[in-house]
mmCIF file of the N, C-alpha and C atoms, coordinates in Angstrom:
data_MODEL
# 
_entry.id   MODEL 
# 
loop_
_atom_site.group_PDB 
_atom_site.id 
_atom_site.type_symbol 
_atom_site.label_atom_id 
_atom_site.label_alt_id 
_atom_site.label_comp_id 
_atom_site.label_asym_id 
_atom_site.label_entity_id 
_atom_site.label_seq_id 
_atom_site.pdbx_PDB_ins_code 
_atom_site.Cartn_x 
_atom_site.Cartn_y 
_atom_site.Cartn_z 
_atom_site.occupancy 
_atom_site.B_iso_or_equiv 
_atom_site.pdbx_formal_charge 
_atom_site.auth_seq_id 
_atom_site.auth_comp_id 
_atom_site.auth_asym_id 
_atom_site.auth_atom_id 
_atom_site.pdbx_PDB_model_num 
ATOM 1   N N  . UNK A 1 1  ? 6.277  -23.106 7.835   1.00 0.00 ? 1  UNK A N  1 
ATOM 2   C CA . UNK A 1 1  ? 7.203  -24.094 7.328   1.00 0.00 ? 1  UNK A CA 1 
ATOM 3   C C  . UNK A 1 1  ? 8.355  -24.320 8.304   1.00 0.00 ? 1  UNK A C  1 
ATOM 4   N N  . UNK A 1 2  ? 8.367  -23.459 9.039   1.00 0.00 ? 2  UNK A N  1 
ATOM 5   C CA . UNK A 1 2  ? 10.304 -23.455 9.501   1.00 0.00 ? 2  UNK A CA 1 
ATOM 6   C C  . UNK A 1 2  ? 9.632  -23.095 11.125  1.00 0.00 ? 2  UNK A C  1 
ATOM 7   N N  . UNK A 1 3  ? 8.131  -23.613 11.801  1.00 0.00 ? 3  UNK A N  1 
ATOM 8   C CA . UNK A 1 3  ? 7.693  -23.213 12.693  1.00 0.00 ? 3  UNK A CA 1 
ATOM 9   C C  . UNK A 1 3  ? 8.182  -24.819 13.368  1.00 0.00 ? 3  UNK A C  1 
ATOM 10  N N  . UNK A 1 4  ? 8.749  -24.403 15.077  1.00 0.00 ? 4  UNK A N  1 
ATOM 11  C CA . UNK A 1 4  ? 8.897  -25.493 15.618  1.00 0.00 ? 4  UNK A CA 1 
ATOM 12  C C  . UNK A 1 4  ? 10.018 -26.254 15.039  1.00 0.00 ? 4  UNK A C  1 
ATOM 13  N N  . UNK A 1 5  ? 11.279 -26.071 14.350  1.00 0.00 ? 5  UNK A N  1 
ATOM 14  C CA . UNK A 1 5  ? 12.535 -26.121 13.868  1.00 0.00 ? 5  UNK A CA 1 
ATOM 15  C C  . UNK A 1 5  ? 13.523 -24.986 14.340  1.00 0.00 ? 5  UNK A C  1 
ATOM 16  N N  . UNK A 1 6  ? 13.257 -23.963 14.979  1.00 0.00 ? 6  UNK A N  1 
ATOM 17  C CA . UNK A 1 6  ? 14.241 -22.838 15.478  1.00 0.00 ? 6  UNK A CA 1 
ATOM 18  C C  . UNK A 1 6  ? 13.334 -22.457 16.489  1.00 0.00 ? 6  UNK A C  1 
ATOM 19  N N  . UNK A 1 7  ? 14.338 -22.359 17.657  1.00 0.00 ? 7  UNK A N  1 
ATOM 20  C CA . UNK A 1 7  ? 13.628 -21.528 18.842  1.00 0.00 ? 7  UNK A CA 1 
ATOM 21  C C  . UNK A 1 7  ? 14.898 -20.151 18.748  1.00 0.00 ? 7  UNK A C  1 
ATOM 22  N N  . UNK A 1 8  ? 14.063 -19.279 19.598  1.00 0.00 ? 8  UNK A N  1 
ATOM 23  C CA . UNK A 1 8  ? 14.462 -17.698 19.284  1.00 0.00 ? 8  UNK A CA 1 
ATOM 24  C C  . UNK A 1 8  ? 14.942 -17.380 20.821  1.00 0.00 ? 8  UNK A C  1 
ATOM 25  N N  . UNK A 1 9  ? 15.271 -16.610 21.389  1.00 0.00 ? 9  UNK A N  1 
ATOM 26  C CA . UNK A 1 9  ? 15.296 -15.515 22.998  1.00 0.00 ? 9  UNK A CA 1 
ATOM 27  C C  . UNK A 1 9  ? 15.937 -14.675 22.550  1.00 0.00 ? 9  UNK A C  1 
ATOM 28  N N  . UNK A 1 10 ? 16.240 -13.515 23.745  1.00 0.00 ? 10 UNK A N  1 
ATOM 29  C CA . UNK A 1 10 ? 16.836 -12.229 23.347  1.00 0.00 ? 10 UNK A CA 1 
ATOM 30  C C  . UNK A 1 10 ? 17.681 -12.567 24.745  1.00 0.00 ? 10 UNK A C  1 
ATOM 31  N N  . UNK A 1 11 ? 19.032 -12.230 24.585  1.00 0.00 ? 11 UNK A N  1 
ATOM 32  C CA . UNK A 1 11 ? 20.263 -12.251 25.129  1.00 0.00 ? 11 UNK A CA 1 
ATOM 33  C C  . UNK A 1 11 ? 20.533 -10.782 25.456  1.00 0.00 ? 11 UNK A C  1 
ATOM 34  N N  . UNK A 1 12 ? 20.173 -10.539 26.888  1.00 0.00 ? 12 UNK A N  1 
ATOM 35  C CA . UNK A 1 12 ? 20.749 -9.211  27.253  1.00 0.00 ? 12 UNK A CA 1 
ATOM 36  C C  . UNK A 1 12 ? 21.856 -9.519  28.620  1.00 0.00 ? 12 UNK A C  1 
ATOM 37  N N  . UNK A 1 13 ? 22.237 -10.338 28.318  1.00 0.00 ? 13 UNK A N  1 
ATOM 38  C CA . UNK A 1 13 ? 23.867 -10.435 29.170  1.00 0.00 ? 13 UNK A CA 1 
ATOM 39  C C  . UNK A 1 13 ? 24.616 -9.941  29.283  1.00 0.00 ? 13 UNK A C  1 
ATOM 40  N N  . UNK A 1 14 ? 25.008 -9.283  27.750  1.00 0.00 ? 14 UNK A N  1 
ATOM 41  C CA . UNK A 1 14 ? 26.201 -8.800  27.416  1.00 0.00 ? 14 UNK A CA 1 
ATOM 42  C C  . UNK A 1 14 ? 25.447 -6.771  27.116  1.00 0.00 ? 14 UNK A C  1 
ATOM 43  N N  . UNK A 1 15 ? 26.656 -5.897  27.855  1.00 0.00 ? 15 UNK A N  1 
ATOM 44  C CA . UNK A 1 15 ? 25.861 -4.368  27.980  1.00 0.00 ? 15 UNK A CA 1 
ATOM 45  C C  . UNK A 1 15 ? 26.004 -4.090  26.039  1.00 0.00 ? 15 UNK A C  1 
ATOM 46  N N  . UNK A 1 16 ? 25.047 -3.370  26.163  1.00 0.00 ? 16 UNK A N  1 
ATOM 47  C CA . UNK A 1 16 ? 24.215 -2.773  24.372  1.00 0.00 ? 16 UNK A CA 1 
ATOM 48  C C  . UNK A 1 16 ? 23.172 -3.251  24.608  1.00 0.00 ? 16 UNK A C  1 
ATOM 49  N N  . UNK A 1 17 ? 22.575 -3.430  23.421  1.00 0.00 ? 17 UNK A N  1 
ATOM 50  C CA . UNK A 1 17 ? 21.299 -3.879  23.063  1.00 0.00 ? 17 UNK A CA 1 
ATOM 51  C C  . UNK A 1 17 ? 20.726 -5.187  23.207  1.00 0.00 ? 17 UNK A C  1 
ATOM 52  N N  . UNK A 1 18 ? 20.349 -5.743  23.321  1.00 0.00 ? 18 UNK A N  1 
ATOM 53  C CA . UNK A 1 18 ? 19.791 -7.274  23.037  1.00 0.00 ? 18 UNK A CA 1 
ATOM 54  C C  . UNK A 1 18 ? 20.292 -7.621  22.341  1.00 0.00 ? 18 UNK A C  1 
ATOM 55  N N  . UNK A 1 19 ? 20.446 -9.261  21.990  1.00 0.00 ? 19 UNK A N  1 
ATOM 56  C CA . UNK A 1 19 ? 20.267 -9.460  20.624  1.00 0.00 ? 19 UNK A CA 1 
ATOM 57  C C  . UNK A 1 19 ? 19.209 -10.681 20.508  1.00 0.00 ? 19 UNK A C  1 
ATOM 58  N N  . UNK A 1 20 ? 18.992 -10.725 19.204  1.00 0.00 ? 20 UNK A N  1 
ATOM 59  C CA . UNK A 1 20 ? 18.155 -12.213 19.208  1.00 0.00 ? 20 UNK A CA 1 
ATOM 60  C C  . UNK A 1 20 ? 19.103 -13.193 18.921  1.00 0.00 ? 20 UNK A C  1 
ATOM 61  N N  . UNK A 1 21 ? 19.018 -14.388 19.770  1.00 0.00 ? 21 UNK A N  1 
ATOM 62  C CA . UNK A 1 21 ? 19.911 -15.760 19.192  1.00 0.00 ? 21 UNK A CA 1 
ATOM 63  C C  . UNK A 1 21 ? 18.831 -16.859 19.499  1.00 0.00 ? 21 UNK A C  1 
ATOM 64  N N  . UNK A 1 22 ? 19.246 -17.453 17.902  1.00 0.00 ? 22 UNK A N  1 
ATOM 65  C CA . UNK A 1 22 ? 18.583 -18.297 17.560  1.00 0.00 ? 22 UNK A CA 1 
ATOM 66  C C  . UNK A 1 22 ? 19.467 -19.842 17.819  1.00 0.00 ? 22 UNK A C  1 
ATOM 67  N N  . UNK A 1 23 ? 18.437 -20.740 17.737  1.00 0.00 ? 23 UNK A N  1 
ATOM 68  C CA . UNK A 1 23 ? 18.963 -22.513 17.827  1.00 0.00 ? 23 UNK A CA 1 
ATOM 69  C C  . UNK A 1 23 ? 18.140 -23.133 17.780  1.00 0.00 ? 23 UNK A C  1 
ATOM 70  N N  . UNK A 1 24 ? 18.953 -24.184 16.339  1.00 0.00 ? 24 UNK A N  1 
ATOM 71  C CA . UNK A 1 24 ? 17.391 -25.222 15.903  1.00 0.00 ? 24 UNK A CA 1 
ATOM 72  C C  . UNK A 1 24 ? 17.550 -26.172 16.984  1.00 0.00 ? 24 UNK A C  1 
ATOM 73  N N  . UNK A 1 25 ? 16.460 -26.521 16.869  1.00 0.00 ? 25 UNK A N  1 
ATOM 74  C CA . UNK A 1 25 ? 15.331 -27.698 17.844  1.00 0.00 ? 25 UNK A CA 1 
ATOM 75  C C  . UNK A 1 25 ? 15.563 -28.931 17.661  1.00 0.00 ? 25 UNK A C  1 
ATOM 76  N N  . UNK A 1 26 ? 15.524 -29.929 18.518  1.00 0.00 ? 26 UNK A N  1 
ATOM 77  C CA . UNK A 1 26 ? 15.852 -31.271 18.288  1.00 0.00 ? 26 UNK A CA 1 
ATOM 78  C C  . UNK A 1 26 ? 14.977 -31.748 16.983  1.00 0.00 ? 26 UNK A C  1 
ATOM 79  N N  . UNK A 1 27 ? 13.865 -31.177 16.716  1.00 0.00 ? 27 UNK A N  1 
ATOM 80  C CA . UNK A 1 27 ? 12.918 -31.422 15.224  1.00 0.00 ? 27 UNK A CA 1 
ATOM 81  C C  . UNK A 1 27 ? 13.673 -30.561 14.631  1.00 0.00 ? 27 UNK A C  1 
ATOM 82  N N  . UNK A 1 28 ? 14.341 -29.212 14.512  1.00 0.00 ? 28 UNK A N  1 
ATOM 83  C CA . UNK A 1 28 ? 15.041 -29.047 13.544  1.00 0.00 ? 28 UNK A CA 1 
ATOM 84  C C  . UNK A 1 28 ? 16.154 -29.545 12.756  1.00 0.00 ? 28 UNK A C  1 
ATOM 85  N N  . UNK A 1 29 ? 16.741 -30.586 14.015  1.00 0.00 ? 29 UNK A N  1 
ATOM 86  C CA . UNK A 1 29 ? 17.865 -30.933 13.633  1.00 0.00 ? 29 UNK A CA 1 
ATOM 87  C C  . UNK A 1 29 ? 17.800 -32.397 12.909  1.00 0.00 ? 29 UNK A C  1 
ATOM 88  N N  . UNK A 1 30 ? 16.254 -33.130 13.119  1.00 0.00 ? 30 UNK A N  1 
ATOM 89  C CA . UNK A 1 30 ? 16.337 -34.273 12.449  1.00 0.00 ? 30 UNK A CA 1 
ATOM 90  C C  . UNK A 1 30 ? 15.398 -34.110 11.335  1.00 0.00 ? 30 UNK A C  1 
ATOM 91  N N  . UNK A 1 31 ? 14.915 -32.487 11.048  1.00 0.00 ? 31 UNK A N  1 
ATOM 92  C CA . UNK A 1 31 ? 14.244 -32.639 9.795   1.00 0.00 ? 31 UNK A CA 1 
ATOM 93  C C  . UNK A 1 31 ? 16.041 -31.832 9.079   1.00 0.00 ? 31 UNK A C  1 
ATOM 94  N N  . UNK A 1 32 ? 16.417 -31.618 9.413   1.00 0.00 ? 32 UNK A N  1 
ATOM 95  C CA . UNK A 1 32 ? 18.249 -31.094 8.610   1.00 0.00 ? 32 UNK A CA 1 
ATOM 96  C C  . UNK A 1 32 ? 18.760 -31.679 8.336   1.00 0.00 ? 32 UNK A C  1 
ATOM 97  N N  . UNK A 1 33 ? 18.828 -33.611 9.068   1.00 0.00 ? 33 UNK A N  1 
ATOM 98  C CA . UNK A 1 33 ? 19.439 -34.795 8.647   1.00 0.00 ? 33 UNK A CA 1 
ATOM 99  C C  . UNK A 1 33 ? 18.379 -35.378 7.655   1.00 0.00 ? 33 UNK A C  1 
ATOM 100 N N  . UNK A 1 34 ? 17.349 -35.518 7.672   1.00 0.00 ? 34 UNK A N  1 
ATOM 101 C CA . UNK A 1 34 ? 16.137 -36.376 6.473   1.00 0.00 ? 34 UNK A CA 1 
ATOM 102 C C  . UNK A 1 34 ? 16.711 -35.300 5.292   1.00 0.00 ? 34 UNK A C  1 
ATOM 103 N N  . UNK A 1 35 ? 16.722 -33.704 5.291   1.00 0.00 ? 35 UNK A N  1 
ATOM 104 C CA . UNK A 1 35 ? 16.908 -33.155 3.895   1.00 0.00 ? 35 UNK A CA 1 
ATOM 105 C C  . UNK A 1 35 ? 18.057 -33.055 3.237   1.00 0.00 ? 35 UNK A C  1 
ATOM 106 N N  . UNK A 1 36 ? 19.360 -33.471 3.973   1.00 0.00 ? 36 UNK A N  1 
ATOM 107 C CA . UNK A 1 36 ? 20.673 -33.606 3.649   1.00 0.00 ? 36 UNK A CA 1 
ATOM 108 C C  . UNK A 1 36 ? 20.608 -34.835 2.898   1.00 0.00 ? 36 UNK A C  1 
ATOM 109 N N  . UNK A 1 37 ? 20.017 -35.739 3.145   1.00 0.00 ? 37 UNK A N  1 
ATOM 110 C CA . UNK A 1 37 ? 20.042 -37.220 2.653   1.00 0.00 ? 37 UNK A CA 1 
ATOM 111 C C  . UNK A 1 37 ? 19.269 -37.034 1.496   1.00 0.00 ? 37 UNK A C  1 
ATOM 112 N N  . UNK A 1 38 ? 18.221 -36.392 1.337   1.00 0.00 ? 38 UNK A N  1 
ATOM 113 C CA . UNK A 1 38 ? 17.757 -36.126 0.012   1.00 0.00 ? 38 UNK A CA 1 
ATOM 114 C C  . UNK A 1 38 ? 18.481 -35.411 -0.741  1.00 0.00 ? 38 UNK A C  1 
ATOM 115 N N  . UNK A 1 39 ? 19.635 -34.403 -0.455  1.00 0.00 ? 39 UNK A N  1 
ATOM 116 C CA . UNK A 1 39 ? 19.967 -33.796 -1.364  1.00 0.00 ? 39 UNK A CA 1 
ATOM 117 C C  . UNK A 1 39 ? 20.937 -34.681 -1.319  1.00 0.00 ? 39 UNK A C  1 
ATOM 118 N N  . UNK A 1 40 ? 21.933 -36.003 -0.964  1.00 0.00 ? 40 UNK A N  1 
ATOM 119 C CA . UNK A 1 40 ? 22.783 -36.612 -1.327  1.00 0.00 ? 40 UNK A CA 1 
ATOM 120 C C  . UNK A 1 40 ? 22.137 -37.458 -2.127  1.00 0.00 ? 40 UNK A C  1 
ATOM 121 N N  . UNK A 1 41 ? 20.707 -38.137 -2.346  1.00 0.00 ? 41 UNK A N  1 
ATOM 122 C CA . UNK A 1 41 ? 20.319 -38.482 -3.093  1.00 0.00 ? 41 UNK A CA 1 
ATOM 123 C C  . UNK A 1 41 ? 20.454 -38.012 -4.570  1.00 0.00 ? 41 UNK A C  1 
ATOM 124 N N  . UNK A 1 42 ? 19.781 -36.714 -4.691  1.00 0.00 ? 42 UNK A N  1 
ATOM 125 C CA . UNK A 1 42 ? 19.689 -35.603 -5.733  1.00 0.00 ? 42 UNK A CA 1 
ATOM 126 C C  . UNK A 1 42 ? 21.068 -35.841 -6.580  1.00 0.00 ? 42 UNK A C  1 
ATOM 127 N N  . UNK A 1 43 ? 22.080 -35.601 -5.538  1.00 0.00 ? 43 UNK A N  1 
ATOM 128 C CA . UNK A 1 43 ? 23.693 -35.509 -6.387  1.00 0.00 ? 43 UNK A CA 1 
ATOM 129 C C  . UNK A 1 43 ? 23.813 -36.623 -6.910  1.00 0.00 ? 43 UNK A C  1 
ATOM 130 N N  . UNK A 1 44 ? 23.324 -37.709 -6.041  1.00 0.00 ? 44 UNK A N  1 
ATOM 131 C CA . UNK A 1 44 ? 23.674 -39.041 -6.510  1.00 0.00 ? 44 UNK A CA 1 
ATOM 132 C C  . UNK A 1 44 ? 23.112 -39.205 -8.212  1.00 0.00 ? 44 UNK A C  1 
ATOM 133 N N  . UNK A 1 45 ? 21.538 -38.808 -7.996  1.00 0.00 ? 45 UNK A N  1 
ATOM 134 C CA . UNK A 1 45 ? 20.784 -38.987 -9.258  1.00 0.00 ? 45 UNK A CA 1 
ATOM 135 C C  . UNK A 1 45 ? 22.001 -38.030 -10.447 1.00 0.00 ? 45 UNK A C  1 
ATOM 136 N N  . UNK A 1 46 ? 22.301 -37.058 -9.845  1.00 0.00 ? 46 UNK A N  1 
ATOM 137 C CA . UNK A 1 46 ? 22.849 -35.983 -10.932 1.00 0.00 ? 46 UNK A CA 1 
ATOM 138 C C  . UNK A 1 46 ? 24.743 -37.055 -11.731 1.00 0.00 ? 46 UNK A C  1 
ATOM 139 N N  . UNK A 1 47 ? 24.998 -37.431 -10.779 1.00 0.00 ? 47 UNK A N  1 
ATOM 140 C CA . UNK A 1 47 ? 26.405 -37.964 -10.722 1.00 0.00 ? 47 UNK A CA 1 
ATOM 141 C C  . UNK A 1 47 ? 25.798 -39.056 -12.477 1.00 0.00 ? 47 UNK A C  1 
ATOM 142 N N  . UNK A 1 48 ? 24.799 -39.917 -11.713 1.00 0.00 ? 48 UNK A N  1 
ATOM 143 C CA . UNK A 1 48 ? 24.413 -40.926 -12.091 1.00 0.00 ? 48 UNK A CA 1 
ATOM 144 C C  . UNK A 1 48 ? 24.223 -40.126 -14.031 1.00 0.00 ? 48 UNK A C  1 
ATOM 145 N N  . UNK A 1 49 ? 23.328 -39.238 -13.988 1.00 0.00 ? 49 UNK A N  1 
ATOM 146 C CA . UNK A 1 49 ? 23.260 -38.735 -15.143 1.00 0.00 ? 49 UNK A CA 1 
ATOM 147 C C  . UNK A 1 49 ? 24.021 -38.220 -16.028 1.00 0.00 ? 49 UNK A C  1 
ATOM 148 N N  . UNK A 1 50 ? 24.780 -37.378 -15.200 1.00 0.00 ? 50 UNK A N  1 
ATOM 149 C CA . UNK A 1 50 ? 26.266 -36.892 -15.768 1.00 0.00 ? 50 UNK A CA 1 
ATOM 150 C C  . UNK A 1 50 ? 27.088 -37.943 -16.163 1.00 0.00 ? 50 UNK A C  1 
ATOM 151 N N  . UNK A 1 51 ? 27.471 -38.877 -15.894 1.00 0.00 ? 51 UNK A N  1 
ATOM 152 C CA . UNK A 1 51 ? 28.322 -39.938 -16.606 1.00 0.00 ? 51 UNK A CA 1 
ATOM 153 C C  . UNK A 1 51 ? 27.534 -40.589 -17.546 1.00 0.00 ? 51 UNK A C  1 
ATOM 154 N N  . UNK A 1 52 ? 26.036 -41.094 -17.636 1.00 0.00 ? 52 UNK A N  1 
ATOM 155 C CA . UNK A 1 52 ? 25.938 -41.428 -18.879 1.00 0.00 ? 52 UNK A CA 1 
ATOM 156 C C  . UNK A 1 52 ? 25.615 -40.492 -19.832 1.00 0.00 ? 52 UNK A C  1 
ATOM 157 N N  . UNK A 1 53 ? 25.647 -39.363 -19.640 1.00 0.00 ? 53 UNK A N  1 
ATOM 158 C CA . UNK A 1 53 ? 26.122 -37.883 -20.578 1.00 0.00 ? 53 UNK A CA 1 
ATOM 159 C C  . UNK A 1 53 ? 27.506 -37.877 -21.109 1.00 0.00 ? 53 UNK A C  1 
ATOM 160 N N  . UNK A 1 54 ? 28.618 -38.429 -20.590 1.00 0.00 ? 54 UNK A N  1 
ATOM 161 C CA . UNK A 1 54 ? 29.655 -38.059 -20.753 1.00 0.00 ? 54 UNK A CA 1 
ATOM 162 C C  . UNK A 1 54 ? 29.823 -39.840 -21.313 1.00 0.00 ? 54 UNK A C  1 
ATOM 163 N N  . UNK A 1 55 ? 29.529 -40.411 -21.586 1.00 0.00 ? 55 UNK A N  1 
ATOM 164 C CA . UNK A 1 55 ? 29.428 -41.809 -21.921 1.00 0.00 ? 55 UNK A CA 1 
ATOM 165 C C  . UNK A 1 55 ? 29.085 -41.631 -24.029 1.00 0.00 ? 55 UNK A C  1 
ATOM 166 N N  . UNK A 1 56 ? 27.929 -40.497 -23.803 1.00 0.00 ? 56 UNK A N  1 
ATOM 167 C CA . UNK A 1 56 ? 27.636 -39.975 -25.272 1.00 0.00 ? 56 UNK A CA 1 
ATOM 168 C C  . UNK A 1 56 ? 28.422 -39.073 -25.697 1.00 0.00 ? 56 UNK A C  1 
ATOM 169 N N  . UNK A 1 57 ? 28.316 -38.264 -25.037 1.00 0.00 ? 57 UNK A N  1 
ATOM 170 C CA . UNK A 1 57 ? 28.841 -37.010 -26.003 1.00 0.00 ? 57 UNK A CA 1 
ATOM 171 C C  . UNK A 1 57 ? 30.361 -36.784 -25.161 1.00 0.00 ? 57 UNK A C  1 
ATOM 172 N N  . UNK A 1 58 ? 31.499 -36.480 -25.931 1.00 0.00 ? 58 UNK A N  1 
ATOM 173 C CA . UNK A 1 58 ? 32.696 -36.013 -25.993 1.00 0.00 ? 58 UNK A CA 1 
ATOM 174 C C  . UNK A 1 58 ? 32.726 -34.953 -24.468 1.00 0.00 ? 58 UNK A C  1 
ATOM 175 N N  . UNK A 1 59 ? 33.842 -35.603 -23.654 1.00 0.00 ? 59 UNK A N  1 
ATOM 176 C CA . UNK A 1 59 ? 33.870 -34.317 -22.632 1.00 0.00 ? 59 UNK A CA 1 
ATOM 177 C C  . UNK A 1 59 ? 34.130 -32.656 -23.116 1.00 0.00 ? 59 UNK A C  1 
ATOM 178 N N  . UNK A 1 60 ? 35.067 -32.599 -23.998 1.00 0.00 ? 60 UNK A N  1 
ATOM 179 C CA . UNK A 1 60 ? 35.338 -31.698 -24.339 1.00 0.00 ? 60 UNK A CA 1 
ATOM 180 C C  . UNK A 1 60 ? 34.816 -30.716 -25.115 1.00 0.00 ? 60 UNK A C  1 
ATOM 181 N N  . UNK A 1 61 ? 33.280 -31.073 -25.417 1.00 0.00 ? 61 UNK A N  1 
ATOM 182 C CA . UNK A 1 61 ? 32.079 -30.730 -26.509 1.00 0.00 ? 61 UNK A CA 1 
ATOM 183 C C  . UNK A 1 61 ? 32.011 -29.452 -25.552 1.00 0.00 ? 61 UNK A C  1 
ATOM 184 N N  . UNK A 1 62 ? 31.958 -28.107 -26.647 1.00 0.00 ? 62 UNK A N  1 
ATOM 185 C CA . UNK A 1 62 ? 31.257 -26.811 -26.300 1.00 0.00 ? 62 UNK A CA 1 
ATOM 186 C C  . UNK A 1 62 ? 30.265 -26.826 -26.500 1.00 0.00 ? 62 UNK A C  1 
ATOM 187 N N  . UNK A 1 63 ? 29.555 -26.294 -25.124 1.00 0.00 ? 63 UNK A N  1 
ATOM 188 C CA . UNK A 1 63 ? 28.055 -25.513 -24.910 1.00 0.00 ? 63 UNK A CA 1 
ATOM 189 C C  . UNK A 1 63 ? 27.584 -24.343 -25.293 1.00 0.00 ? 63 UNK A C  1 
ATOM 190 N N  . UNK A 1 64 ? 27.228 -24.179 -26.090 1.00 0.00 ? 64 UNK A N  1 
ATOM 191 C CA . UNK A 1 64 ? 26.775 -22.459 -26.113 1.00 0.00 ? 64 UNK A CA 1 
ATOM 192 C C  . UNK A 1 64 ? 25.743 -22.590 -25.547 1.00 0.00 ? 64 UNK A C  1 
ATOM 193 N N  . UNK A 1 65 ? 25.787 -21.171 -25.034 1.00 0.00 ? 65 UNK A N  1 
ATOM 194 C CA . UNK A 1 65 ? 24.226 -20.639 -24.286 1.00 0.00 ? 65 UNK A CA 1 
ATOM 195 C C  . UNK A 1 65 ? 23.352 -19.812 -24.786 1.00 0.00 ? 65 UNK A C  1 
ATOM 196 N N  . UNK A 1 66 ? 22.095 -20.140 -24.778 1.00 0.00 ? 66 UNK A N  1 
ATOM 197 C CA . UNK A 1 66 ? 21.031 -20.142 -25.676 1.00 0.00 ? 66 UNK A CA 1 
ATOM 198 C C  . UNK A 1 66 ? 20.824 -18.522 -25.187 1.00 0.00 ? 66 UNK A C  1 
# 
């Protein structure tokens, strides 16, 4: 799933150990912009729902949890 969206190396520049450092990929970075836009979609849908929720029922209505 997440193959070809992050490339990996090991950084021994600095004295200790290695480390691994990672950095997404020009495909990582434009499948990160397509899924941001879906989740502004998502909110949008949620926004959209939430007000005609709050259109019915009283803002101030308690929820109990089941």
């Amino acid at each position: 799933m997440l193959k070809g969206l992050v490339s990996s190396a090991w950084d021994t520049s600095n004295p200790g150990p290695a480390r691994r450092v990672y950095q997404i990929t020009n495909v990582g970075l434009e499948r990160l912009h397509i899924w941001a836009v879906e989740v502004y979609d998502v909110r949008r849908q949620l926004d959209e729902f939430l007000a005609e929720y709050e259109a019915y029922f009283p803002k101030n209505r308690s929820v109990e949890h089941v």
